[in-house]
C-alpha positions in Angstrom: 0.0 0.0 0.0 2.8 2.3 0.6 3.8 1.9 -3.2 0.4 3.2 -4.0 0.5 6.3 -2.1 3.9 7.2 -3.3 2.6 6.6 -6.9 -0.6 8.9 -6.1 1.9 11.7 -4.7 4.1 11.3 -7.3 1.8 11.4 -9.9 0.3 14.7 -9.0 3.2 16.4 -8.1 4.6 15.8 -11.6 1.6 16.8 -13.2 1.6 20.3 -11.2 5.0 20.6 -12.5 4.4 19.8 -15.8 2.0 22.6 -16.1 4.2 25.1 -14.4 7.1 24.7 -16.5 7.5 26.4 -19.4 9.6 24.1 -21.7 7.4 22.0 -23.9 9.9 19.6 -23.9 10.9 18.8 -20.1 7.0 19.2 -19.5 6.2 16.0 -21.9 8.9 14.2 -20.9 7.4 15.0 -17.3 3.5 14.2 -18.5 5.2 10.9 -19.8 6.7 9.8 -16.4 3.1 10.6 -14.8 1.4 8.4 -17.4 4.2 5.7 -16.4 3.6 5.8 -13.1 -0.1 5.6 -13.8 0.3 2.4 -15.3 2.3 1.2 -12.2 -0.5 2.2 -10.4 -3.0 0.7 -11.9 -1.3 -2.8 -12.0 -1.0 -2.1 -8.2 -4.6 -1.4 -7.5 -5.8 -4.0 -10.1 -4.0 -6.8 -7.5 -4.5 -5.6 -4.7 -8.2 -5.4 -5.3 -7.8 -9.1 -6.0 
């Protein structure tokens, strides 16, 4: 469970950041790591609802 909540935190503090910065490029390499760790989570929720 901790994994989860790390994911969740980290998730939406790189999306806040994305949107904040102002170079396109570091922002969608940044919106790409929150989709990745999306997937993570996902997987993580999908077993442990299991």
């Amino acid at each position: 469970m901790a994994r989860i909540a790390y994911l969740r935190e980290k998730i939406a503090r790189t999306e806040r950041l994305a949107k904040a910065i102002l170079d396109q490029q570091i922002a969608q390499r940044l919106q790409a790591f929150a989709a990745e760790c999306g997937a993570e989570l996902q997987v993580l929720t999908h077993k442990a609802a299991a």
